[in-house]
N, C-alpha and C positions, 0 to 999 in steps of 0.2 A: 605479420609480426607475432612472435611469440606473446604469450599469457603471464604476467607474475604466480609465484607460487601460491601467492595471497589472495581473495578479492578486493580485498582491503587497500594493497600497495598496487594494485592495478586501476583500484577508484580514486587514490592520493596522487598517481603519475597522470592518469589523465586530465583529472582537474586542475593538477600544478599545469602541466601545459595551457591550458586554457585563460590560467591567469587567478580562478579561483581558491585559490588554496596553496601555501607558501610548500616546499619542500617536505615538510614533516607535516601535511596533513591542518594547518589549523586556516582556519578560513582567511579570504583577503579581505572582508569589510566589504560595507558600499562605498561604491554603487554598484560591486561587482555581487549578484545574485547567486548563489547558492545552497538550495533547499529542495528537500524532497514531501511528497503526498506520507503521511503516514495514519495507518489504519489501525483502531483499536478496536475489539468486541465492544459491547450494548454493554450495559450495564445487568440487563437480566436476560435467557435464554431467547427471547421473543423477539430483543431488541436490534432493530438494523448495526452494523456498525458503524464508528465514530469514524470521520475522517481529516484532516485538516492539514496544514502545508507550512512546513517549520525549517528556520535556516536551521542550516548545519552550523554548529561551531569548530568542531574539526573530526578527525579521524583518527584511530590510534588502532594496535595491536589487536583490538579487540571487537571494534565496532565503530557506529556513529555516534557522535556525542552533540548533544542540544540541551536547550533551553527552554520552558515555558513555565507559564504560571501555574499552578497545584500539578495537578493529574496531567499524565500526556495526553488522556482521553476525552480532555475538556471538561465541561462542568457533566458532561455524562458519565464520566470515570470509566469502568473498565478494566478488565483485568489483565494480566504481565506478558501475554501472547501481544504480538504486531507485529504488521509486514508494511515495506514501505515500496514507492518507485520514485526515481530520481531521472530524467529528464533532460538531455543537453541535447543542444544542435537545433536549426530551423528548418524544416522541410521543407520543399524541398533544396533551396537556395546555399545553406551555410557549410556544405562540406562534407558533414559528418553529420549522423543520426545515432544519437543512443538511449537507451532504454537499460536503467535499470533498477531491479526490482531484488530483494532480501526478507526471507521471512526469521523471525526471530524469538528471544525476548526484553523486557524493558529491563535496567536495571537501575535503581535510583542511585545517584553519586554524591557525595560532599563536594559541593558546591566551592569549598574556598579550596579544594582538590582537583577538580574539574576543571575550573577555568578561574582566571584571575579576574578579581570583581570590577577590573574596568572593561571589561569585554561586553560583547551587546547591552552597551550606555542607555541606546533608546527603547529596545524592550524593557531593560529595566525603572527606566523613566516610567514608561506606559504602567509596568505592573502597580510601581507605587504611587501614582497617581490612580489608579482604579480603587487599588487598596484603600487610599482616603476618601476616595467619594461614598464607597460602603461606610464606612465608619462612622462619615459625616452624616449620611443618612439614617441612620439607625438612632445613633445621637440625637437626631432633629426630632422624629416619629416613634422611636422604640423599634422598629423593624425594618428592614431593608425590602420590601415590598414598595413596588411588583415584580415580583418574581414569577418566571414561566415555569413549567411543571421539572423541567431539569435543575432548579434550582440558579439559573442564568438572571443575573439584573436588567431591568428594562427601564429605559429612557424614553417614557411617553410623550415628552412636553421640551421645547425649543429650551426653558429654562435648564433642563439637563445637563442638555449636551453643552449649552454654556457653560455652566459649571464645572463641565469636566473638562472642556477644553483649557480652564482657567485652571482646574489642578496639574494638567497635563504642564502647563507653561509656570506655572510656579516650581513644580518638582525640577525641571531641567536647567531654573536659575539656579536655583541650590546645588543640581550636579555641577553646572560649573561653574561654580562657585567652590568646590570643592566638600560640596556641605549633607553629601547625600553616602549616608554609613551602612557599611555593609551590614548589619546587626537588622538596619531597616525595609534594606532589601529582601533580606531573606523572610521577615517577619513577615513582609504583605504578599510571600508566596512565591518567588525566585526559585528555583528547582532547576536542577542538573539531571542529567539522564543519559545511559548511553544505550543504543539498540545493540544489542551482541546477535548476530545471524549465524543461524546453523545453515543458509542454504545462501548464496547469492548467485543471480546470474547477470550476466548482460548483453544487450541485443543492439548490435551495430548493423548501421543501414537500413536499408527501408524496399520496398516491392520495387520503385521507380530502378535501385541501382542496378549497373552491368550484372551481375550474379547475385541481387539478394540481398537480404540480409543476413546476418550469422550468426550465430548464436552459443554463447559458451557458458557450463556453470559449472559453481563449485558448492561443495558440502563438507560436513563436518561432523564429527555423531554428539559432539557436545558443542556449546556455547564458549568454549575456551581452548577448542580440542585443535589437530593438526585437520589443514583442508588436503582436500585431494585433489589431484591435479585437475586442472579446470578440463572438461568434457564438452566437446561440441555438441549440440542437442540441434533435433533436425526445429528451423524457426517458428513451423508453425504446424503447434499438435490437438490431436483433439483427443477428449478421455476417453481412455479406453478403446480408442478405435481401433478395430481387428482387422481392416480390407476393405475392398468397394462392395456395397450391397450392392444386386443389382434390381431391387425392389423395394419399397419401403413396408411391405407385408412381411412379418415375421413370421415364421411356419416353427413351430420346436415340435422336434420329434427325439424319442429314444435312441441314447446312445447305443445298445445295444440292436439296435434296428437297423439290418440295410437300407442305405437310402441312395436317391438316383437325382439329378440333378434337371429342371422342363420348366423351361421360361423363368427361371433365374428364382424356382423355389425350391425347398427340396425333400422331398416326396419318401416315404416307404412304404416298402413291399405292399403292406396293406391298405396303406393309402391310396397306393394306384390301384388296386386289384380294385376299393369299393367304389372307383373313379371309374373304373372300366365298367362295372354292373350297371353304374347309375347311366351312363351312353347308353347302355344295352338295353335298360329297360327304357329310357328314352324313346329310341330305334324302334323301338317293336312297337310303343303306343302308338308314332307315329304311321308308320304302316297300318296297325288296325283302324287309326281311324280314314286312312285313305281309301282302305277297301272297303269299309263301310258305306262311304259316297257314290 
C-alpha cells in the first residue's frame, strides 16, 4: 500500500483503524491505550537521558500533542530537542508489527488551545492531588523534604501514601462534582505540549515475516516545513558501514601508496618489500644455524 504524503496522516489513519484515535487525529480514551516512550537530554552535559512513556492526546498538522505535569523531562528538566518511539502490534501473534520512532522539538502550548480542559480528567486529577500534598506538606514543616537530588518528593512512610491516596480520592469527588476549575488545574502544573518532528520513520514487520520488515521515512528541513516523500531505508543499518571487513585488524596505509590486497589486509609496496626482507633474513639465520650443528 502506498505512503501518505504526511507521517503524520499516515500515523492518524493507522491508529484510526485500530480504534485508537477518532478520524481527525484525537485520542479514543480508555481503555483503548495510546502512548509513545519519549526521550529528553540530562539536564547538564554529563547527564544520561530522561525517558518516560505519555499518552498521546492527539495528532494535528504539525506533530504530537500530550500532557504532563511541569517539564516533559520530568523533574529532571531538559532541554527543547526529543525523540520518541511509539509501538503497535504483539509479536509475534497480532498481525501487524510497528515501530515508530520521530526525532524533533518540544514545543509548549496554551493549554485551554490545545485541548479542552475535560480531556485526560484522571491525569488531571493525579496532578492536582500531588499539587496538594506538596503544599500540605510544606504548610505542616516549612519544606517539602525529602526530596532526592533531582528535586522528586519521596513518600518514606505508609502514612504518605495514605494521605495521598486520600487527596487522590477527594480531588475526583469534586471533578465530579463538577467542582474541579480550570484556573486550578493549570496552577498545580497542567502543561500541554506538542512534539513537531523534523524526521519520522516507521518500521513494519518483524525478522519472523515472509520478506521482512520494511522500512520507510520521511523528513523536513524545518519543524513546520513541507515532508518529502516517504523513502524506503534498507531495515537494518549500521553507522557508517562501508562493506564486509574480512578481518577485524585494521591496516591504514597512504592514499598515495599502491596497495595490494593477502589475507584480507591491505599491504604497500613498501610494506611487502620490508615483509619480504624480514622472511629473508629469517631464512638465512635459519640455515646458518643449521650448518653450524
Amino acid at each position: 500500500a502506498s505512503m501518505k504524503a504526511s507521517p503524520l496522516d499516515e500515523f492518524i489513519a493507522r491508529s484510526h483503524a485500530r480504534g485508537q484515535c477518532d478520524e481527525h487525529g484525537v485520542a479514543t480514551g480508555f481503555p483503548v491505550p495510546w502512548a509513545f516512550t519519549l526521550a529528553t537530554p540530562g539536564p547538564t552535559p554529563d547527564s544520561p537521558p530522561s525517558s518516560r512513556n505519555i499518552g498521546i492526546h492527539h495528532v494535528d498538522s504539525e506533530g504530537f500533542v500530550f500532557a504532563c505535569r511541569g517539564h516533559p523531562g520530568g523533574a529532571a528538566g531538559g532541554g527543547s530537542l526529543a525523540s520518541i518511539c511509539f509501538l503497535a502490534g504483539n509479536y509475534p501473534n497480532a498481525g501487524f508489527e510497528e515501530q515508530w520512532r520521530a526525532e524533533g522539538i518540544i514545543q509548549p502550548l496554551d493549554v485551554s488551545e490545545a485541548m479542552p480542559m475535560n480531556a485526560d480528567q484522571d491525569l488531571q486529577v493525579q496532578i492536582v492531588a500531588s499539587a496538594a500534598f506538596s503544599e500540605a506538606r510544606r504548610a505542616k514543616s516549612g519544606s517539602s523534604d525529602p526530596v532526592d537530588t533531582t528535586g522528586r518528593l519521596l513518600l518514606p512512610t505508609d502514612e504518605d501514601a495514605a494521605t495521598l491516596d486520600a487527596r487522590v480520592a477527594a480531588v475526583e469527588t469534586r471533578r465530579a462534582a463538577g467542582k474541579l476549575h480550570d484556573s486550578e488545574i493549570e496552577r498545580a502544573g497542567f502543561r500541554a505540549y506538542r512534539l513537531a518532528p523534523s524526521r519520522v520513520e516507521v518500521l513494519a514487520g518483524g525478522p519472523s515475516w515472509p520478506n521482512g520488515p520494511t522500512r520507510h521515512e520521511w523528513t523536513r528541513s524545518s519543524h513546520a516545513g513541507t515532508w518529502t516523500p516517504p523513502t524506503r531505508v534498507l531495515p537494518y543499518n549500521v553507522a557508517n558501514a562501508k562493506g564486509t571487513v574480512d578481518m577485524r585488524v585494521d591496516v591504514k596505509c597512504r592514499r598515495d601508496s599502491p596497495v595490494s590486497a593477502w589475507g584480507g589486509l591491505r599491504w604497500t609496496t613498501f610494506e611487502m618489500m620490508l615483509a619480504a626482507y624480514a622472511l629473508g633474513v629469517t631464512a638465512a639465520c635459519v640455515l646458518l644455524l643449521r650448518s653450524g650443528m
